[in-house]
N, C-alpha and C positions, 0 to 999 in steps of 0.2 A: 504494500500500500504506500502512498506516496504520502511523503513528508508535508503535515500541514505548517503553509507560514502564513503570516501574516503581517499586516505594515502595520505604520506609527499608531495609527487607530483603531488597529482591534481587526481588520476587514479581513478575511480568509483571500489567499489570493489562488488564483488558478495560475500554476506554475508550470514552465518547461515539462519536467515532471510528468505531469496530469495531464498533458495535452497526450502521452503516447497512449496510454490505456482509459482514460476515462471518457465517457459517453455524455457529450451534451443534449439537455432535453430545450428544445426550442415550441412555444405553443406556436401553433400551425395558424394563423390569421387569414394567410394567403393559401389558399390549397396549390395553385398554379404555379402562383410565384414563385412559393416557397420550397416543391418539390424538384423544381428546376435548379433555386439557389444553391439547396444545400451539397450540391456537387463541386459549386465553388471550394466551398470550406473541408468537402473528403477530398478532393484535389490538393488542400494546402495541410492534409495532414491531421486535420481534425474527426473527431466520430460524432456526427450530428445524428436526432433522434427529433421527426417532427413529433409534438402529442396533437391527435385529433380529436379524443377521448371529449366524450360530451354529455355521458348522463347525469343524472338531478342530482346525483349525493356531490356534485361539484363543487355547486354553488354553496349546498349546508358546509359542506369543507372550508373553503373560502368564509363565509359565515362566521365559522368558528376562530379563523384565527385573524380575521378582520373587522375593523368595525363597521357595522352596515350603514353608516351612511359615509365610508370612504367609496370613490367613482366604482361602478358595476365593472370596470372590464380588468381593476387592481384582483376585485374579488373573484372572477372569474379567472383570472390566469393564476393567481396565488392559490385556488383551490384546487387547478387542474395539477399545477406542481406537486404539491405536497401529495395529492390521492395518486400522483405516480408513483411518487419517493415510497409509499406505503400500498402499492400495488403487489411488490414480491415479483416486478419482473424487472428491476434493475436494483443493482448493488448501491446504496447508497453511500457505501463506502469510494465507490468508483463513477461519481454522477454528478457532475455539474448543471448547475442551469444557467439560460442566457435568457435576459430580458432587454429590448428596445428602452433608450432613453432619448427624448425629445432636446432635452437639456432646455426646456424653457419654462416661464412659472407654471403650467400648466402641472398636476399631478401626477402627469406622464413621468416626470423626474423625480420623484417618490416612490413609486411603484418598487424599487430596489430595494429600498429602506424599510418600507413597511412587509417586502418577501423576507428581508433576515430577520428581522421580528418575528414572523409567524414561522418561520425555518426552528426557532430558538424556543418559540414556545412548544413546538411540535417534537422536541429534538434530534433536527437533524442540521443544528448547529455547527456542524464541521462541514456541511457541503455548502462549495462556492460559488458563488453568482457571477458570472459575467455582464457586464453591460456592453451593451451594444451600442453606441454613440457616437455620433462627430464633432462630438464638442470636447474633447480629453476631459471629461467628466472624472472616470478613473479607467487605471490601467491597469495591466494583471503582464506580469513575465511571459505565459503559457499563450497569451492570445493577445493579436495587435492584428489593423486594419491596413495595413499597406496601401499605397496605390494600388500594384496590380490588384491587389482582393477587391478592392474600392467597384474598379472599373469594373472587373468580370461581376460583380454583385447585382452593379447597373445593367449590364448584360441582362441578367436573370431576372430583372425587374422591369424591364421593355419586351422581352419576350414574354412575360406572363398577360404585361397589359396587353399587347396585341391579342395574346389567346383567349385572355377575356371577353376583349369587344368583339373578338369575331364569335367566337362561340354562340355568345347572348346575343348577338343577330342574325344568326342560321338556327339556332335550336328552336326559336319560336315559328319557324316558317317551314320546318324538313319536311319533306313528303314523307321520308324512312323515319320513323322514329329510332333515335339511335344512331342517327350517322356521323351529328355531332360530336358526340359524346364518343365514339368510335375512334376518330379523327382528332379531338384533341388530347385522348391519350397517347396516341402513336405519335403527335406532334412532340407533347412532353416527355417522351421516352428518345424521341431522334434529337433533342436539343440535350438531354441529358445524359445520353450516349456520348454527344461532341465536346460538353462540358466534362465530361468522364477523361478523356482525350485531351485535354486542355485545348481543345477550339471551337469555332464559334465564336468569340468574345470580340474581334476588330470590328469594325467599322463595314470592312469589305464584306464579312463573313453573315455578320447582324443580316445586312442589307439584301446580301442571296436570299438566307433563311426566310426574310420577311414576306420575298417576292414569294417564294415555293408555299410559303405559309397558305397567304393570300388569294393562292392560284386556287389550292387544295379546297379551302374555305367555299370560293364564290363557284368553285367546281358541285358543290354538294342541291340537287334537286331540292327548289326550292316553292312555296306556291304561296303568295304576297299578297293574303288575306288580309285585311284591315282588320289591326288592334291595337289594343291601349298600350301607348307606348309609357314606358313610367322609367322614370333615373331615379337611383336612390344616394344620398348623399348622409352629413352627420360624423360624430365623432369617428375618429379612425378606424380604432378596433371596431366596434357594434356596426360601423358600415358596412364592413369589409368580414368579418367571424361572423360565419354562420352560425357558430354556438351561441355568439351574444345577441344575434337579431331572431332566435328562433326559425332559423333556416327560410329567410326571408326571400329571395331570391326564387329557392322552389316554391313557397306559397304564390310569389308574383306567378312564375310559369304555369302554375297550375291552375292559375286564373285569367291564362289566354292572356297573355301580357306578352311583350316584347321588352328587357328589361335593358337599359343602361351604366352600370358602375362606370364613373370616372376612372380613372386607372392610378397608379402609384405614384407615378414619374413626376404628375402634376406638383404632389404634395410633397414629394423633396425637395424639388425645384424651390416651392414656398418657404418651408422651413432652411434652407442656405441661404435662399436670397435674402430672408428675417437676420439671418448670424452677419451677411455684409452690413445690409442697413445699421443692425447695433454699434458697429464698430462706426462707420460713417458717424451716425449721428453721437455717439455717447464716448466713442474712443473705444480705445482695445488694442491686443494685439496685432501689428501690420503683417506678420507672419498668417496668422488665422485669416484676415482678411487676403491675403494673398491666396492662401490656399480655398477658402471657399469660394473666392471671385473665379481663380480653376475650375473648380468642380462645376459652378454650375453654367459657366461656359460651356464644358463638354457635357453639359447636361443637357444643354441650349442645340448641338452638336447634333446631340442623339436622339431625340427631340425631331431637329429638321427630316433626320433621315425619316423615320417611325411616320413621320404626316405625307412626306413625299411617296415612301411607299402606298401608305393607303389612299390615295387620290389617283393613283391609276386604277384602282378599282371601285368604280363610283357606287357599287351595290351597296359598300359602306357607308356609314355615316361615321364619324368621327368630332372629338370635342377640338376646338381652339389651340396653337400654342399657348402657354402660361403667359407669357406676356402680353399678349391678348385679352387675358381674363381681369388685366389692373381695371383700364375705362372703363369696364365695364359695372364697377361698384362707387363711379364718381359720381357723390351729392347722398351717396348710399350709406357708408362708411368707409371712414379713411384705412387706407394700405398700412399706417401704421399700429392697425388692431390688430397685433402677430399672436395673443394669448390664443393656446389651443390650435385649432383651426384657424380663426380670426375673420378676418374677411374672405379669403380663400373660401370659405363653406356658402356664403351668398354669391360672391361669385357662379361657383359649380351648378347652384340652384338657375342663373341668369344664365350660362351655356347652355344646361339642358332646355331650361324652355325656348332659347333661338335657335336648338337643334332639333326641335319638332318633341321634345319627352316633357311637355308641360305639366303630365303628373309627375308627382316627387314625394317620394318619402322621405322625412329627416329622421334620420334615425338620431337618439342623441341619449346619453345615460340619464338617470334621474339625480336631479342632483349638479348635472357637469354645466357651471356658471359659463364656461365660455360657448357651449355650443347654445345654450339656451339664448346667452345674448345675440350671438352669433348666427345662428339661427333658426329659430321661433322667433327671435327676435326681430328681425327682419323681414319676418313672411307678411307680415300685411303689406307694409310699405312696397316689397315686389310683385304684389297682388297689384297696386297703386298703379304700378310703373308698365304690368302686362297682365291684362282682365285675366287672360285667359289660362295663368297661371293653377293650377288644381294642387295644393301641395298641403298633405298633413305631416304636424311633425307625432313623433310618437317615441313616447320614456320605456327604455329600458333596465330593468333592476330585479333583484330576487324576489320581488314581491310584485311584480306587474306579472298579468295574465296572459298567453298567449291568446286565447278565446277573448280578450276584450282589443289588443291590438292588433289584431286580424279584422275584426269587425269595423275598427275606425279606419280600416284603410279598403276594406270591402265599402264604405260607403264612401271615399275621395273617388276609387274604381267609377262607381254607377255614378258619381258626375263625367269621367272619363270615357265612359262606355256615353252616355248621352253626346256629349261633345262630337264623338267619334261620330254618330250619325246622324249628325246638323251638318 
């Protein structure tokens, strides 16, 4: 077993060490994204382990060693960890976990703190937390973000978005039920074959992939029934985790819907371009600002390609560049509302509706100040701005119903189903 250390405060590190035999458990937010990513990371060496694990003793888990009004998706990933750690199918003596850190005030950058608390009260106070972040929040010997990792990461995160939007716009229309779904596992298996290989990852390589992608997609029999097209938008996680929207995405499909998720790339973009502004306006390191002024260049970069390709095939629809989406929240709220989401989430809301998906779910936790202001907050005044906007938001938490928020959005539907045939 590998020697625990830890630094000046207490923090258990994941060391050299632990990187050769220990098994990281990653919660799965992205199914697409994230099964393509983690080849990045067995490529450099590491044993990644998504959890997709989703039953109800989760939540009481999380429950127990959170307080119920810290944000739903702290309580939901701290509960899916620990019922791993006390699963009996990994050694916890051999098991690290990684968590996403935002690094801004949002409670996104607590979520660490409040995991080795309930790690400590649960005891399994010797296993180490990795965060995952671009802000050198903290570091651990056994695990660091390089460039190269950086870039093939973003790889793994343009590929999932394209396989999202294409997906969710053939699966509502296939003649074969299943051909989808056929097709975009063999899509995620041949990029993850290439990523296995270490390629795929340039500019050159994206770019093929995208086209073949693309071909494959607008190749699949299609019959282009009129339906309720719906974007669903809202905090990150509960957007994007089936477990925390209650498998919302197949509710929409299964309600004859044509769905839209934004894709990832957007809201990285948002969150680096927030780390320049800060330094611009407040100061900072010119190092950090150098470096993320980089990043989201080639973010910018990868970005042009991903819209270039899907405009040769016009069966798509597709959202805005990110720098696109600033005018479009002027007189709305200011660019400088970076907490959370910030303006980025009424934004996404103003895309979908000038890309024809004027229904909209906000998905948002019960409790989470910046997306409530952000938007619920916003939804009348974008109502103001476009009648025809149809957008319920709806709180998710341990204690919300699935049977009551199905219903509030089974009736935004039947204004949607009406609209549809006016």
């Amino acid at each position: 077993m590998a020697t625990i250390k830890r630094d000046k405060n207490g923090r258990i590190l994941f060391t050299k060490e632990m990187k050769k035999d220990y098994t990281i458990l990653v919660p799965d937010m992205l199914p697409i994204h994230f099964n393509i990513m983690r080849h990045v990371f067995e490529n450099a060496g590491y044993k990644i382990e998504l959890l997709d694990t989703a039953h109800p003793e989760i939540k009481q888990q999380g429950l127990r060693y959170v307080h119920n009004d810290t944000c739903y998706p702290a309580i939901l990933v701290i509960g899916q960890f620990i019922d791993a750690l006390e699963s009996g199918k990994y050694d916890p003596r051999k098991t690290a976990l990684m968590i996403m850190q935002s690094g801004g005030g949002c409670r996104a950058s607590n979520y660490i703190h409040l995991l080795r608390k309930a790690l400590e009260k649960a005891g399994f106070d010797y296993v180490p937390v990795i965060s995952f972040n671009l802000s050198g929040m903290e570091s651990n010997p056994g695990f660091s973000l390089t460039i190269p990792l950086i870039r093939k990461s973003v790889a793994g995160v343009i590929y999932g978005d394209l396989l999202m939007l294409l997906s969710n716009q053939t699966r509502a229309y296939e003649v074969e039920k299943g051909d989808t779904d056929r097709l975009l596992a063999q899509c995620i298996e041949d990029i993850s074959e290439q990523f296995r290989q270490n390629k795929g990852f340039t500019l050159k390589d994206m770019e093929q992939n995208f086209m073949n992608i693309l071909g494959s997609f607008a190749a699949i029999p299609m019959e282009r029934t009129p339906k309720v097209k719906v974007g669903i938008v809202g905090e990150i996680y509960v957007k994007y985790a089936s477990f925390a929207n209650n498998q919302l995405e197949k509710f929409l499909a299964e309600q004859g819907c044509e769905v839209m998720v934004p894709g990832l790339l957007g809201f990285l973009m948002f969150k680096v371009d927030a780390r320049i502004q800060d330094v611009r306006i407040y100061g900072g390191s010119w190092v950090k600002l150098k470096v993320a002024t980089a990043l989201l260049n080639y973010f910018k970069k990868v970005e042009k390609m991903f819209m270039d390709c899907v405009d040769k095939f016009p069966v798509f629809t597709q959202l805005s560049a990110y720098e696109d989406t600033k005018p479009l929240v002027e007189g709305l709220i200011g660019v400088g509302n970076r907490m959370g989401e910030g303006w980025f989430l009424p934004a996404e809301m103003i895309e979908l509706v000038n890309h024809g998906y004027a229904n909209i779910v906000c998905t948002q936790p019960f409790g989470c100040l910046p997306t409530h202001v952000c938007g619920k907050g916003m939804i009348h005044k974008i109502k103001e701005w476009y009648p025809h906007a149809n957008i319920v938001p709806i709180d998710y938490d341990p204690g919300a119903t699935k049977v009551n928020q199905e219903n509030r959005i089974k009736l935004m539907l039947a204004v949607g189903r009406e609209a549809l045939h006016t």
